[in-house]
N, C-alpha and C positions, 0 to 999 in steps of 0.2 A: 358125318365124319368130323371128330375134333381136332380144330385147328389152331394150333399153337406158335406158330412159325408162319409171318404171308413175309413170304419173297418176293423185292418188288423190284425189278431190272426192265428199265426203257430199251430201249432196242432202236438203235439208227444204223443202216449199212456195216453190219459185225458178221459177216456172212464168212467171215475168214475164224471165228473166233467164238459166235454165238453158240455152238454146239457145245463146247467145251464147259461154257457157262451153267447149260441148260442140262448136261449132263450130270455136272455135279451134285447137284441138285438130289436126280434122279437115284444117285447112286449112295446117298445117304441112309444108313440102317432106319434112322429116324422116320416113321411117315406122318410124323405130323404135322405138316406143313401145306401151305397152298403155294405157287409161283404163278405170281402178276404178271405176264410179259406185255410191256406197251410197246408197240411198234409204232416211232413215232413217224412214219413215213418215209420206210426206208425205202431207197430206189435200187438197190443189189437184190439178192435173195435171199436176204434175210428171214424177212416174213414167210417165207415158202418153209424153210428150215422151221420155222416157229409154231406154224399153224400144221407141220406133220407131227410134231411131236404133243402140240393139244390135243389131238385129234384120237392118240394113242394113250393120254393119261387123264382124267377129269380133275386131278390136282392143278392142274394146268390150266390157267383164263388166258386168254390172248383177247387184247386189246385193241385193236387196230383203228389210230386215228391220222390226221392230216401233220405236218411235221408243224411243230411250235417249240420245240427245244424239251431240253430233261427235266426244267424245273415240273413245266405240267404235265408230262409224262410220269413222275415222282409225285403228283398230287392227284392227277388220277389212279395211280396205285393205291396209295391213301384211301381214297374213298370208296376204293373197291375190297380192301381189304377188312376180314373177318378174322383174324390172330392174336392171340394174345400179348405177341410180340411182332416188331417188325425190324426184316435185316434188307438193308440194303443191299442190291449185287449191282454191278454195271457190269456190260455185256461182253464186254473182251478182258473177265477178270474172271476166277473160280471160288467157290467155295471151297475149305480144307475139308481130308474125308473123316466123318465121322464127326463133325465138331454138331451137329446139331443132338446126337446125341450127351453130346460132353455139356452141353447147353441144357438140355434136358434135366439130368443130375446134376447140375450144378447152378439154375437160378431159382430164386422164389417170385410171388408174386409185388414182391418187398419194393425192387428196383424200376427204379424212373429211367434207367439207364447201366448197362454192362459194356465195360470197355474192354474190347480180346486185343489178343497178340493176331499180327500178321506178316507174311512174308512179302519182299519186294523184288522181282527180276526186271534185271536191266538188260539193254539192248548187249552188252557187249559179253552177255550169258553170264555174269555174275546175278549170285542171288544172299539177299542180307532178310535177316528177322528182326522184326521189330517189337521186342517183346516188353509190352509194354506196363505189366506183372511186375518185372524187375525194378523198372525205372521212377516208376507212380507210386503208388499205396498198395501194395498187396492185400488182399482180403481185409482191407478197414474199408470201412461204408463211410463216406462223404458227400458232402452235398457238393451238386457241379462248381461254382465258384469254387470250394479250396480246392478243387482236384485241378480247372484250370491254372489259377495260382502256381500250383506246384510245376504244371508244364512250363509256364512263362520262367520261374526259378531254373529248373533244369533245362531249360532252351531246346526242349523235344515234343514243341506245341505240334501238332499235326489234326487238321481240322475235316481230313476225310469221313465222310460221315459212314462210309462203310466196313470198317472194323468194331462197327460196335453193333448192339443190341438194345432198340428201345421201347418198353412198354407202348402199345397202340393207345392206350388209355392217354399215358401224358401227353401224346402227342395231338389228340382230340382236345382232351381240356383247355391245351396251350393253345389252344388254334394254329401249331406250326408246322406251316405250309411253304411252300420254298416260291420264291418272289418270281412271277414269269419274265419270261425273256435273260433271264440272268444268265452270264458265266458267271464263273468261280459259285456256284450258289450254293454248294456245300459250305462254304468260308462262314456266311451268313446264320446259316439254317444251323450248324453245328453250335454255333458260338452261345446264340442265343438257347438251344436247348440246354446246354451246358449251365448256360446263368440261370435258366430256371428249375432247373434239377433238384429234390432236394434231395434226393438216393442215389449215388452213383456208385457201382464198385468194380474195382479195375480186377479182373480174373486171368486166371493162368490157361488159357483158351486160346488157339490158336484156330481164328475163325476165316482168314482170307488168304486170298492169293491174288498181289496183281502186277501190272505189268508197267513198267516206266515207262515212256516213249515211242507209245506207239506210233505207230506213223499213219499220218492222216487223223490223227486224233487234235481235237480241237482246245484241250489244256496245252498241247504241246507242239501250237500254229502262232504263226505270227498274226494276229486279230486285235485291230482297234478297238472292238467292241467288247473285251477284256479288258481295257482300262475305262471302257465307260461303265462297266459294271463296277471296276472297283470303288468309282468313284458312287456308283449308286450304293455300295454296301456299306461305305464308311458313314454316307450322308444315315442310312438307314439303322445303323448299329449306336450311330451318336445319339440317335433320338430313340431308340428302344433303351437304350441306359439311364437315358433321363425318367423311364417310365418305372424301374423296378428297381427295388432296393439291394444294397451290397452289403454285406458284413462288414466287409472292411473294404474302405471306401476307397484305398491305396489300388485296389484291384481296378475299380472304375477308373482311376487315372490310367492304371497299362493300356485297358482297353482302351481307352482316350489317344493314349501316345502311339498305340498301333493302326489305331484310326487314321490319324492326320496321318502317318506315314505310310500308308493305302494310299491315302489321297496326293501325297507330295510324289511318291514314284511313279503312279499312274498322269501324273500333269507332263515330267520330265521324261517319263520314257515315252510319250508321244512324239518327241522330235525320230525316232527310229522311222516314222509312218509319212507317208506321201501327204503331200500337202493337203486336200483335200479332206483323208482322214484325220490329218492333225487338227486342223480345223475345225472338224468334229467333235474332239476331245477338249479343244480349251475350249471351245465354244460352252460347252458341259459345265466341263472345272469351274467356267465363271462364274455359271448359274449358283454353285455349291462353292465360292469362296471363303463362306462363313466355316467351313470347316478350318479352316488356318485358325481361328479363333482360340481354339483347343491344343494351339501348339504348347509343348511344356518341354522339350528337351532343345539343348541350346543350337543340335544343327534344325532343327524344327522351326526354330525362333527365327534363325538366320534366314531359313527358309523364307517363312514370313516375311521379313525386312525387305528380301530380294523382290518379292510379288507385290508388295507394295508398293514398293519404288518404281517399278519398270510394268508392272500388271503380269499378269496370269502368262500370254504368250510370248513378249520378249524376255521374262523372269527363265520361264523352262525353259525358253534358251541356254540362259545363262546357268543354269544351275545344273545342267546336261554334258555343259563342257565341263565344268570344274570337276563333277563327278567319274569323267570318263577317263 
C-alpha cells in the first residue's frame, strides 16, 4: 500500500470528540494515507473507540502507551510513520472533506513545507477562516524565514503546527522532534521548522477544522506548568538561533524580542498562581535570568531594570501591578 499522507493525532480522554476526528480521515476520497493514533493513556473510552475502528481498517496503527504528554506522543508518530508527507490532527479537531485530495493534485515532492487555510469554531457557535493564501505569499515559493517575516509584518503569526503539511524527509534530517514534557510545544517545534525550511509555499487549501475552547482542554487551563514551559522555549529558541544562520539578521532580532517577551509574561503572570506554584516559576525564571540579557525593546529594558533592582520575585510583582 502507497503511502503518501501518515496522520499522526495523540489521543488523551477525547472520547466526546475522537470519532469525528477519526472519521474524517476515513471519509476522504483520497486512500493514501496511514493514521497514527497514540493513545496516550487515556482514562475515558477513548482507547475502546480507537482500537474498534483499527480493528476494522489496516490504515489504521494504534498506539497505546502510558501517559507522558503530546510532545511524545507526536514523536512516537514520527517514528512510526512511513509517508511522504506528515499532517498533523489533534483529537478534538477534524480534517476538511476532500483536502487530501486537493493535497494530492496540488504538491510536489519540491516542498520542505505547505502552509493551508483553516477554519476556527468558537464556543459561542461562531465560525471564522483563516485563509492564509490571502494574507502570506500565494503560490511564491519561499524559504521559511521570509515567509515568517512576513507573519511578524502582518501581525497573523500563528504557530499551530497543524494547518500545514510537512515533508517526513525534512523532518528526519532536521532531527525535529518536539521537546518532552512540554506545553505550548507547537510554539517551539513550529518556529524552528519554519527557520530551517528552505521551500515553503502557502496554498489555497483549506486543510483543517478546529475548535477554540474546549473545555477541559489543557491550552485552555489555568497551569503553572505553561509558564514553566514558556520559559523553557525561550531558553531553548535563544540558543537554537545562535546555532543557524539568517538572511537577514533583523529577523533574529524579532525572534530575540519575542523571546524575552515569552519570558517576561511568563515571570509576571505567575503572581495569578498559588504560592507554592509561583514558587515554582521564579524559582525557574531565575535559573534562566540570562534571558533578560536579550532585551532590545525599551519596555523590555525597563523590564530588565525592574528585575535587577528588586530580583526575579519582588520584580514580577511589581511589573503585574503596573501591567494590570
Amino acid at each position: 500500500m502507497k503511502v503518501k499522507f501518515s496522520i499522526i493525532m495523540p489521543v488523551y480522554n477525547v472520547e466526546k470528540y475522537v470519532s469525528q476526528a477519526i472519521e474524517s480521515v476515513l471519509n476522504q476520497s483520497n486512500d493514501e494515507w496511514e493514521l497514527i493514533i497514540i493513545n496516550d493513556g487515556s482514562t475515558d473510552d477513548s482507547f475502546n473507540i480507537c482500537k474498534r475502528y483499527s480493528e476494522n481498517n489496516n490504515r489504521i496503527k494504534l498506539i497505546n502507551k502510558n501517559n507522558s504528554g503530546v510532545a511524545d506522543a507526536r514523536n512516537k508518530g514520527l517514528e512510526n510513520s512511513k509517508g511522504d508527507y506528515i499532517i498533523f490532527l489533534d483529537s478534538d479537531d477534524y480534517l476538511e472533506n476532500e483536502c487530501l485530495d486537493k493535497l494530492n493534485r496540488n504538491i510536489s515532492n519540491e516542498m520542505d513545507i505547505y502552509i493551508c487555510s483553516f477554519e476556527r469554531a468558537f464556543k459561542d457557535g461562531n465560525k471564522r477562516i483563516f485563509n492564509r493564501y490571502d494574507s502570506l505569499f500565494p503560490n511564491i515559493i519561499a524559504n521559511g524565514q521570509i515567509i515568517i517575516n512576513n507573519m511578524y509584518n502582518k501581525n497573523i503569526y500563528e504557530c499551530s503546527i497543524w494547518a500545514n503539511v510537512y515533508k517526513r524527509d525534512f523532518i528526519r534530517n532536521n532531527k525535529l522532534f518536539f521537546t518532552s514534557q512540554l506545553l505550548h510545544e507547537d510554539e517551539e517545534w513550529f518556529l524552528k521548522a519554519m527557520l530551517l525550511a528552505n521551500r515553503v509555499q502557502v496554498i489555497d487549501i483549506k486543510l483543517y477544522n478546529t475548535r477554540a475552547g474546549i473545555e477541559n482542554s489543557i491550552i485552555n487551563s489555568k497551569n503553572y506548568n505553561k509558564n514553566i514551559s514558556k520559559i523553557i522555549i525561550s531558553d531553548n529558541i535563544l540558543r537554537f538561533i545562535k546555532k543557524i544562520e539568517f538572511e537577514n539578521e533583523s529577523l533574529r532580532e524579532r525572534v530575540r524580542l519575542g523571546m524575552t517577551s515569552f519570558y517576561i509574561n511568563a515571570v509576571v503572570s505567575s503572581n495569578i498562581f498559588n504560592k507554592n506554584e509561583r514558587n515554582k516559576i521564579i524559582e525557574f525564571a531565575d535559573e534562566k535570568k540570562y534571558i533578560l540579557k536579550n532585551s532590545i525593546s525599551t519596555k523590555q529594558k525597563l523590564g530588565k531594570a525592574i528585575f535587577d533592582i528588586f530580583g526575579i520575585s519582588l520584580g514580577s510583582k511589581i511589573l503585574y501591578n503596573i501591567m494590570r
